[in-house]
C-alpha positions as YAML, in Angstrom:
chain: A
units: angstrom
residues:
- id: 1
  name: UNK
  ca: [-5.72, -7.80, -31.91]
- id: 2
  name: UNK
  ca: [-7.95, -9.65, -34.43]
- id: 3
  name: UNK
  ca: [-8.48, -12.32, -31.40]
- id: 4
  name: UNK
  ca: [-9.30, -9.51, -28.73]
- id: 5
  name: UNK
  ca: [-11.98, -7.96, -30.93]
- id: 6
  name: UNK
  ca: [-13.50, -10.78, -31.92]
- id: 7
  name: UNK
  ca: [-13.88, -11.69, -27.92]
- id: 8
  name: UNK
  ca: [-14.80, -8.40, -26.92]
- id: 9
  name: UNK
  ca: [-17.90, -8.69, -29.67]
- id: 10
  name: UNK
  ca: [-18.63, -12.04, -28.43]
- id: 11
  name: UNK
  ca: [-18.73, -11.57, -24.84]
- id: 12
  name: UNK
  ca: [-21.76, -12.97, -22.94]
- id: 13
  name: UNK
  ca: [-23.67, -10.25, -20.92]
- id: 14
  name: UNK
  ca: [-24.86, -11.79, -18.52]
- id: 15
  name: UNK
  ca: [-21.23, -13.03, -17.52]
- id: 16
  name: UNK
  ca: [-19.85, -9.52, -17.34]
- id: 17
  name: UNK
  ca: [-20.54, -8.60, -13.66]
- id: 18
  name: UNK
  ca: [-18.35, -12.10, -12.71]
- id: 19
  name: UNK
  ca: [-15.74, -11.52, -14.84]
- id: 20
  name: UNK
  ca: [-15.11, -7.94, -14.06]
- id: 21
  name: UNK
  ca: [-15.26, -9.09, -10.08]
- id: 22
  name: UNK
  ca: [-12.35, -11.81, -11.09]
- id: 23
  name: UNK
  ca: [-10.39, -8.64, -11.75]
- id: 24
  name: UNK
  ca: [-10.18, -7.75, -8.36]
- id: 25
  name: UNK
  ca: [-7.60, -10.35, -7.84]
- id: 26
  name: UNK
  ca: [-5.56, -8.90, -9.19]
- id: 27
  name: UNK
  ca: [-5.39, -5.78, -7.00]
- id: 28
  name: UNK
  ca: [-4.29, -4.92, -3.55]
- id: 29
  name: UNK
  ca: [-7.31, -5.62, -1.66]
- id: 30
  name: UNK
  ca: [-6.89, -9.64, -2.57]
- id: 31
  name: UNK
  ca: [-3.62, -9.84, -0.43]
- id: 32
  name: UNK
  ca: [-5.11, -7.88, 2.18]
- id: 33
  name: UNK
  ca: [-7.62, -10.28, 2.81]
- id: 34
  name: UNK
  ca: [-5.43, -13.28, 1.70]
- id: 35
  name: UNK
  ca: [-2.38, -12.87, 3.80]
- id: 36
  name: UNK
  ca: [-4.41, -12.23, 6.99]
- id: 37
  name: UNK
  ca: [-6.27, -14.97, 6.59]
- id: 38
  name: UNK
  ca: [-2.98, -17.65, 6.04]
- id: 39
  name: UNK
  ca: [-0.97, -15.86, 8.72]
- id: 40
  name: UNK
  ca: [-3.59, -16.00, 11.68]
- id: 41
  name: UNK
  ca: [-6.19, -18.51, 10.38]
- id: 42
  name: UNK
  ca: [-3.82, -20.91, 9.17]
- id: 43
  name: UNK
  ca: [0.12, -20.75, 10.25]
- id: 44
  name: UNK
  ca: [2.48, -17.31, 10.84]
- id: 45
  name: UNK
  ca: [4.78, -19.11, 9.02]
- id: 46
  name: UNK
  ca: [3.03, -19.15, 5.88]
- id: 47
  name: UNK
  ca: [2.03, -15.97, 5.96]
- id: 48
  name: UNK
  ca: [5.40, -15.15, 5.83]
- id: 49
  name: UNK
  ca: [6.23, -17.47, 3.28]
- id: 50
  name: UNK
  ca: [3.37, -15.96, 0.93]
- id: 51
  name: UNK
  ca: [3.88, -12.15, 2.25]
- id: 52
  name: UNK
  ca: [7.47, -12.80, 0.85]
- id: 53
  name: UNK
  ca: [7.62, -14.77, -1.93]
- id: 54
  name: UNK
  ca: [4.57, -12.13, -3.53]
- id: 55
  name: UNK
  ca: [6.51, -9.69, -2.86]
- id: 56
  name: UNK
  ca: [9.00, -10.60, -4.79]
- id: 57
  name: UNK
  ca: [6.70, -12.08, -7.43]
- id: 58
  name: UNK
  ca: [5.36, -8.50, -7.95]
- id: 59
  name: UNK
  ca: [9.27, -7.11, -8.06]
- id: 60
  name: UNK
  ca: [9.54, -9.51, -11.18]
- id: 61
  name: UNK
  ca: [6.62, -8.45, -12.78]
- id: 62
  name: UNK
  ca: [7.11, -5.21, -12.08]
- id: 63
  name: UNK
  ca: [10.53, -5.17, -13.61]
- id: 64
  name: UNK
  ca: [9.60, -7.18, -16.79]
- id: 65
  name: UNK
  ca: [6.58, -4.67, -17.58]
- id: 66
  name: UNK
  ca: [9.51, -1.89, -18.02]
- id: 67
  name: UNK
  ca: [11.71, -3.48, -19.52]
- id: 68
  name: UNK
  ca: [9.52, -4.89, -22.74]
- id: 69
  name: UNK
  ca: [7.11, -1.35, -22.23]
- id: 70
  name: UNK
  ca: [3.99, -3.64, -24.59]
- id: 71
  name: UNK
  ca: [0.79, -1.55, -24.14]
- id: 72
  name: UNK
  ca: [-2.26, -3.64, -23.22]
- id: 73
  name: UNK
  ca: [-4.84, -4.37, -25.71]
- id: 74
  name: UNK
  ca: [-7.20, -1.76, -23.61]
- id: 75
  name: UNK
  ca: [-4.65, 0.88, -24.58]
- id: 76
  name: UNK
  ca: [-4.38, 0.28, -27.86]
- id: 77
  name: UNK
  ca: [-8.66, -0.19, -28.72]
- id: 78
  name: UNK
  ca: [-10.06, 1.52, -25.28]
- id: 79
  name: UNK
  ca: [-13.32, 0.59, -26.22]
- id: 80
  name: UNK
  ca: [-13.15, -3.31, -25.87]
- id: 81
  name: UNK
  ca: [-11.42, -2.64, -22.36]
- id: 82
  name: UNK
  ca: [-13.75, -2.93, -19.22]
- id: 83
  name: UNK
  ca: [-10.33, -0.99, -16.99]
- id: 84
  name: UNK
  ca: [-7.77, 0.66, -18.33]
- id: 85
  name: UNK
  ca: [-4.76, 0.56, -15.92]
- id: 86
  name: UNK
  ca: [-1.95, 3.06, -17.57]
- id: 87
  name: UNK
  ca: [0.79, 0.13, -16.53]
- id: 88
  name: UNK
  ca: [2.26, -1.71, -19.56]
- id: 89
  name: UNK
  ca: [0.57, -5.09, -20.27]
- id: 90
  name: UNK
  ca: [3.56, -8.07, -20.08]
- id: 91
  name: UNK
  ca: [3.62, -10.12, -18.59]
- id: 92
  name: UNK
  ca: [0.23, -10.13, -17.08]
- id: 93
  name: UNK
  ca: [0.74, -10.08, -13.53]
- id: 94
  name: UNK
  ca: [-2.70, -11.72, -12.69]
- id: 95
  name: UNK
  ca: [-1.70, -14.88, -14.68]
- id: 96
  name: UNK
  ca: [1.43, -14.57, -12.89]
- id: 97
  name: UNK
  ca: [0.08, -14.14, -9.64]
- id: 98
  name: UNK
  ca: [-2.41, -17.21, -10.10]
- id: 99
  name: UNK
  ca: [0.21, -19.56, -11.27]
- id: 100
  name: UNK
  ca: [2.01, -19.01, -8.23]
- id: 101
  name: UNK
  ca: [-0.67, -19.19, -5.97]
- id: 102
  name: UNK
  ca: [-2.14, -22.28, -7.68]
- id: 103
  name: UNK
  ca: [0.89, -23.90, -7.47]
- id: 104
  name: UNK
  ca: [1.47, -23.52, -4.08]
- id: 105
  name: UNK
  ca: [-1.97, -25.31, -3.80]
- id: 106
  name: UNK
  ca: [-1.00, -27.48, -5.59]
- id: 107
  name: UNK
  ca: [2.29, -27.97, -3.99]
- id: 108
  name: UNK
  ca: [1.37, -27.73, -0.10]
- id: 109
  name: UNK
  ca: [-1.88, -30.13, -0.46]
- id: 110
  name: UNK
  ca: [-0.84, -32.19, -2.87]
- id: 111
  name: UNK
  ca: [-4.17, -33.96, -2.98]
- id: 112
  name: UNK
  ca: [-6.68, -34.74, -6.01]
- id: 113
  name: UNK
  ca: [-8.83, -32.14, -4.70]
- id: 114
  name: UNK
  ca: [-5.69, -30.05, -5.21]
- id: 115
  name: UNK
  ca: [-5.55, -30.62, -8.95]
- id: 116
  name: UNK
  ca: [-8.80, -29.52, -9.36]
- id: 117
  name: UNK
  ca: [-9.37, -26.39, -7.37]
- id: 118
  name: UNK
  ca: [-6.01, -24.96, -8.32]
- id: 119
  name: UNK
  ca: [-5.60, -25.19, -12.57]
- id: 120
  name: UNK
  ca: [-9.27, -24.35, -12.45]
- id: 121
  name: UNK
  ca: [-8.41, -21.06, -10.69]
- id: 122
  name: UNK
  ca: [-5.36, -20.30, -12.72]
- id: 123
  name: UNK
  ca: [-7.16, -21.05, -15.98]
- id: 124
  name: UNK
  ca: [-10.43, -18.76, -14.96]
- id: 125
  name: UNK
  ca: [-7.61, -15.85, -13.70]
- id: 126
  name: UNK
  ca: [-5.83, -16.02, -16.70]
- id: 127
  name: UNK
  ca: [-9.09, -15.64, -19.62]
- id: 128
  name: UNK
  ca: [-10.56, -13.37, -17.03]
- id: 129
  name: UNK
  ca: [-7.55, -10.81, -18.17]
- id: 130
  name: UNK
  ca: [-8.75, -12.02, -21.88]
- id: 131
  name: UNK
  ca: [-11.99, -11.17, -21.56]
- id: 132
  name: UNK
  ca: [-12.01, -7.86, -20.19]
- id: 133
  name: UNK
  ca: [-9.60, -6.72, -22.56]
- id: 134
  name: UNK
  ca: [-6.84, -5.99, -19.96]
- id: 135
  name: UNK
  ca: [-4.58, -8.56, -22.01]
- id: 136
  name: UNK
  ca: [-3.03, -9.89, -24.93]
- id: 137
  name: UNK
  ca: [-2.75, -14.07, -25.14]
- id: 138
  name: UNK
  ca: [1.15, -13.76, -25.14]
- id: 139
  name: UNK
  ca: [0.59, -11.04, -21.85]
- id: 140
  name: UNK
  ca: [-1.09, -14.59, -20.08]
- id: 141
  name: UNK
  ca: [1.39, -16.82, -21.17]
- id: 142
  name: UNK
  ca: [4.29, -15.05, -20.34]
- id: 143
  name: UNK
  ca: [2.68, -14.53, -16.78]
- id: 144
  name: UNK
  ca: [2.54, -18.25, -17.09]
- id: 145
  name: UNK
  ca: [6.42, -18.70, -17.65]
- id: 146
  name: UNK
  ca: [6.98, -16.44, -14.82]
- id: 147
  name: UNK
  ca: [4.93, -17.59, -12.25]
- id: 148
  name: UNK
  ca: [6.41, -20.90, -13.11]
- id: 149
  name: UNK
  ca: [10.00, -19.51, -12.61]
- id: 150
  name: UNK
  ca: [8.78, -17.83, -9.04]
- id: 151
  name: UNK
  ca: [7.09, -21.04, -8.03]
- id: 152
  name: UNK
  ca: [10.28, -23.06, -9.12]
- id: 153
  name: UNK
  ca: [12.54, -21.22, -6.66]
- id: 154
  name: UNK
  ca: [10.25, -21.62, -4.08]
- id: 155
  name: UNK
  ca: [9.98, -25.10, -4.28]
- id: 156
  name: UNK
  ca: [14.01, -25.34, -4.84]
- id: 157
  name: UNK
  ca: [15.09, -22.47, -2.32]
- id: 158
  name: UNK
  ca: [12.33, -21.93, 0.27]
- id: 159
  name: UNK
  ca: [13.61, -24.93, 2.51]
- id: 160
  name: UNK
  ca: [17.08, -23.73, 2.60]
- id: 161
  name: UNK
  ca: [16.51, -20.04, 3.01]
- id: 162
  name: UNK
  ca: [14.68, -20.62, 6.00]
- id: 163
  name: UNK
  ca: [17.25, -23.16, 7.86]
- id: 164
  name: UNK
  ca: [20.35, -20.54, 6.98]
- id: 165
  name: UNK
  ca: [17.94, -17.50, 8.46]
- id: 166
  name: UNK
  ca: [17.79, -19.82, 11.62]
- id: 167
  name: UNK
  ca: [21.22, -20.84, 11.82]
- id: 168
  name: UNK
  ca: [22.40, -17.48, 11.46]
- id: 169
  name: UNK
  ca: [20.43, -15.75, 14.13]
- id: 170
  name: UNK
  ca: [17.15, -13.31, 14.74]
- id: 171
  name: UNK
  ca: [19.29, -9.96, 14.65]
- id: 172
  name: UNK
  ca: [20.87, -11.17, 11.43]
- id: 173
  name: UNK
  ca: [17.34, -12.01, 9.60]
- id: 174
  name: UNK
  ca: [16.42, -8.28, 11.36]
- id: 175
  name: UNK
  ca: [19.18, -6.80, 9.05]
- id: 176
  name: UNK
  ca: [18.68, -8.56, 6.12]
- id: 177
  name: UNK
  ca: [15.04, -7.92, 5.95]
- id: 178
  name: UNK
  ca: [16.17, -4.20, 6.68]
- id: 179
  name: UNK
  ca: [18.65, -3.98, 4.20]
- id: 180
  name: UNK
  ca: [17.56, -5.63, 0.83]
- id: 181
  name: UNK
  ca: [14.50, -3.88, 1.16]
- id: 182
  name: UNK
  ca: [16.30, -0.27, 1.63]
- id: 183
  name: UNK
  ca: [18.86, -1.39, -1.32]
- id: 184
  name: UNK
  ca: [15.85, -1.78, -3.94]
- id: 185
  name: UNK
  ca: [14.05, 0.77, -2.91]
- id: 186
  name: UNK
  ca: [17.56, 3.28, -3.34]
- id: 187
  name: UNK
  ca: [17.51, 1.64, -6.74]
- id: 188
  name: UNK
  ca: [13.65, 1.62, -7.65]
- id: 189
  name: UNK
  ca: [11.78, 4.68, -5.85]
- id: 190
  name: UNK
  ca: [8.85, 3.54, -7.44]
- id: 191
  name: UNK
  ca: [8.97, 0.42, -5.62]
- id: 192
  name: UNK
  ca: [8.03, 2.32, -2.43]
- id: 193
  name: UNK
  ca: [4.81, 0.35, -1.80]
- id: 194
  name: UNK
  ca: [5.85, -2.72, -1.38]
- id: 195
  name: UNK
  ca: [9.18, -1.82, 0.33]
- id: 196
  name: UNK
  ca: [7.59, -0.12, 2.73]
- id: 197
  name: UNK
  ca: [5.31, -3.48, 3.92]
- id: 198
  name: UNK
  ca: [8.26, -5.39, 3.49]
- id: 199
  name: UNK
  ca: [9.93, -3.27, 6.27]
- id: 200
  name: UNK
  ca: [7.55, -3.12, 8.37]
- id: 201
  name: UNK
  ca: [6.77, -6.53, 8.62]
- id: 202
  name: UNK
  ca: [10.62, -7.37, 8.62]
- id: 203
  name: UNK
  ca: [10.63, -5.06, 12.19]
- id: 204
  name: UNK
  ca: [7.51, -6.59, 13.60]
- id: 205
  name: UNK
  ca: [8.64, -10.26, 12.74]
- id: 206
  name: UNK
  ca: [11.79, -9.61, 14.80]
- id: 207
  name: UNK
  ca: [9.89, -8.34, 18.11]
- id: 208
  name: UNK
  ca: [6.93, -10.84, 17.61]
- id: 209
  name: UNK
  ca: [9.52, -14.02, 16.99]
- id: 210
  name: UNK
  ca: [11.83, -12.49, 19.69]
- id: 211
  name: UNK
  ca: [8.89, -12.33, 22.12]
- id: 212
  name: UNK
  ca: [6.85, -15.00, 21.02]
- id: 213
  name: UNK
  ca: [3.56, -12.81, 20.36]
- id: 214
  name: UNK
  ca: [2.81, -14.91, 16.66]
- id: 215
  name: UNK
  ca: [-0.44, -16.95, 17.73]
- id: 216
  name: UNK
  ca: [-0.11, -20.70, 17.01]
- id: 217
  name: UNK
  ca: [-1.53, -23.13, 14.34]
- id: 218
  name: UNK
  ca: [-5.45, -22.41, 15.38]
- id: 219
  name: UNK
  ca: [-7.30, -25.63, 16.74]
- id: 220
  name: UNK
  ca: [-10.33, -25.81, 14.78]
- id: 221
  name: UNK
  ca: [-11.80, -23.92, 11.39]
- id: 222
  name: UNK
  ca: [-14.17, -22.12, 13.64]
- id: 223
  name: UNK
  ca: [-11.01, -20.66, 15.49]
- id: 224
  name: UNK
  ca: [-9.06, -20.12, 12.39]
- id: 225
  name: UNK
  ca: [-12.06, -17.99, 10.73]
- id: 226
  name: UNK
  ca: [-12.36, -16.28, 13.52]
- id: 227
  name: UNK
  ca: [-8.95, -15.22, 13.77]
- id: 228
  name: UNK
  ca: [-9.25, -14.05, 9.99]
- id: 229
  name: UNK
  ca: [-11.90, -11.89, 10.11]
- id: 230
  name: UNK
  ca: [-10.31, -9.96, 13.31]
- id: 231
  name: UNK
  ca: [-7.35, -9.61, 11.81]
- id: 232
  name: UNK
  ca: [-8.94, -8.76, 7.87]
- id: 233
  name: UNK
  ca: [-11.37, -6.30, 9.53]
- id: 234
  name: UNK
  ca: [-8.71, -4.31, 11.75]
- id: 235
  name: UNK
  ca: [-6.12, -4.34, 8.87]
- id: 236
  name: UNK
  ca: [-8.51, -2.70, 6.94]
- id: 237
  name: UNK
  ca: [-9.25, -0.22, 9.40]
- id: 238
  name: UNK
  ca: [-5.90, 0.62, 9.80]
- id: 239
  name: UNK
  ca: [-5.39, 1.65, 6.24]
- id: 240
  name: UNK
  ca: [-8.16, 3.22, 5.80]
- id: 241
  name: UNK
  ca: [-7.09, 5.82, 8.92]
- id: 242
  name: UNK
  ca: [-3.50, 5.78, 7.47]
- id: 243
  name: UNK
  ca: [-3.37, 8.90, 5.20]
- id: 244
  name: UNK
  ca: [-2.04, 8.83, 1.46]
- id: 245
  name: UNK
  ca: [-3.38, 5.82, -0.45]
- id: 246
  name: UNK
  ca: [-0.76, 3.65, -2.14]
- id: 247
  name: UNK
  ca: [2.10, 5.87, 0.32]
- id: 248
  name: UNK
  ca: [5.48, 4.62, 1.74]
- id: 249
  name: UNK
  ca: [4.26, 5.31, 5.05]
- id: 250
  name: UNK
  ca: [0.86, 3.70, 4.72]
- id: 251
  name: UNK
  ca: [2.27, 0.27, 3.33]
- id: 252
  name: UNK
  ca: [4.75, 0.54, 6.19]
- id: 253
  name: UNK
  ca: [2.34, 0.92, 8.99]
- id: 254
  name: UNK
  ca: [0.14, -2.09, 7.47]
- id: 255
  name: UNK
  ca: [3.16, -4.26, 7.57]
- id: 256
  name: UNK
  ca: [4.22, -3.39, 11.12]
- id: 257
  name: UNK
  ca: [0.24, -4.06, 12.04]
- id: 258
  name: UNK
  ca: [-0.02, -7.24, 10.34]
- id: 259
  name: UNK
  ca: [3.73, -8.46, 11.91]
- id: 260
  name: UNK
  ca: [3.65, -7.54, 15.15]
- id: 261
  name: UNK
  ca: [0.36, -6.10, 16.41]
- id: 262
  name: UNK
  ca: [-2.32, -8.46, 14.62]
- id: 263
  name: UNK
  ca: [-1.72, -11.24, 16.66]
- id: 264
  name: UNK
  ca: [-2.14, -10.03, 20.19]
- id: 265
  name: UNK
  ca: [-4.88, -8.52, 19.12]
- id: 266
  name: UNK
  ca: [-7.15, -11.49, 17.89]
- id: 267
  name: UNK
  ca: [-5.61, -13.48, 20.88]
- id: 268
  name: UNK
  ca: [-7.56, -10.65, 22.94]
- id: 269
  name: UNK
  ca: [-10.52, -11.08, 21.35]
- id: 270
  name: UNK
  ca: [-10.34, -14.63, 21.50]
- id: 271
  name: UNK
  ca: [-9.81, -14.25, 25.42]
- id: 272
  name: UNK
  ca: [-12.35, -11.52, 25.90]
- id: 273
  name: UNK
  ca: [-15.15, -13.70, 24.35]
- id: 274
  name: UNK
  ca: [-13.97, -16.58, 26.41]
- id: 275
  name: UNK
  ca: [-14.23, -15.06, 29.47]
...
């Protein structure tokens, strides 16, 4: 606490409008623009691999908040918090979320440039929860240990998930997607937001792979851009028409959009303009 004061009194003004924008990836809206722009500007397949894997990232955060129940420092001295989110504060699910997603940077590229871009944007995540009082040190560092744990069965699982899916069929991948996500969400009803994307886009993968409407590896950046604001722009449409914010039934529809309908729709675009 003695550490978080002493930040909070030495924070430097002019830095506060950047710092307090680094919190918003940490929210919803991030993955809204992030997954879009993997899964049509980059490859379906990773889209599916991040859509997935952060899904089940947040399920582990998620979990570990209630089960330790440690307030955040913003809870326990509101006045040297710039939010205050009522959720409990370990492990802090930004660090957590920017490990993983660093890593995978790391991991997929594999190149100096690589090294730099992605501990840089763990490390500026992590203080960013720091400095606007959103978390203690031990909240960061055990989002640390847990992205770490996340990233580790990726690296050590992903591979061979994916060949037994194949190997066992489209209608069986259909039901599994189906049914874990109906199991957790009979155990966890508050987990109703992100079961609800999960199946959705578990329904829409099955038609799109079944009837080959996922758009391939784009050609260029230009293409790949352009396929990410289309698809970024109409997702957000779509949930802003969808009624109840943070609903079952919203997360549901955004997940069957961004599965099954987001891809023949920037491939119309993309034809429209060409002819």
């Amino acid at each position: 606490m003695n550490f978080m004061i002493d930040l909070a009194r030495n924070r430097i003004e002019f830095l506060d409008p950047f710092f307090r924008f680094l919190n918003y990836f940490d929210t919803p809206y991030f993955y809204f623009i992030l997954i879009p722009t993997i899964w049509l500007g980059f490859s379906y397949k990773w889209g599916l691999r991040i859509f997935y894997w952060f899904t089940l990232n947040n399920l582990v955060i998620s979990a570990a908040k209630n089960f330790v129940q440690w307030p955040r420092p913003s809870q326990d001295m509101p006045e040297i918090g710039f939010f205050h989110f009522k959720s409990y504060g370990f492990p802090s699910g930004g660090a957590q979320s920017a490990m993983l997603l660093g890593g995978l940077l790391i991991y997929y590229w594999r190149t100096p440039l690589a090294w730099i871009i992605g501990p840089i944007y763990i490390l500026l995540i992590s203080f960013s929860r720091l400095y606007i009082g959103v978390h203690y040190p031990l909240d960061v560092l055990g989002g640390w240990i847990f992205g770490l744990i996340v990233l580790s069965l990726f690296i050590l699982f992903d591979e061979r998930i994916e060949d037994w899916l194949a190997k066992k069929g489209l209608r069986f991948s259909l039901a599994l997607s189906l049914a874990i996500p109906l199991v957790i969400l009979s155990l966890f009803p508050e987990a109703k937001y992100p079961m609800g994307s999960t199946l959705g886009v578990g329904l829409g993968t099955y038609f799109s792979l079944k009837h080959r409407l996922f758009l391939p590896s784009p050609k260029n950046l230009m293409e790949g851009v352009g396929r990410s604001f289309i698809g970024i722009a109409v997702l957000f449409l779509v949930v802003a028409l969808i009624p109840g914010k943070g609903s079952f039934i919203q997360s549901f529809i955004a997940g069957l959009f961004m599965s099954l309908a987001a891809s023949p729709i920037c491939k119309w675009f993309i034809e429209k303009k060409t002819n």
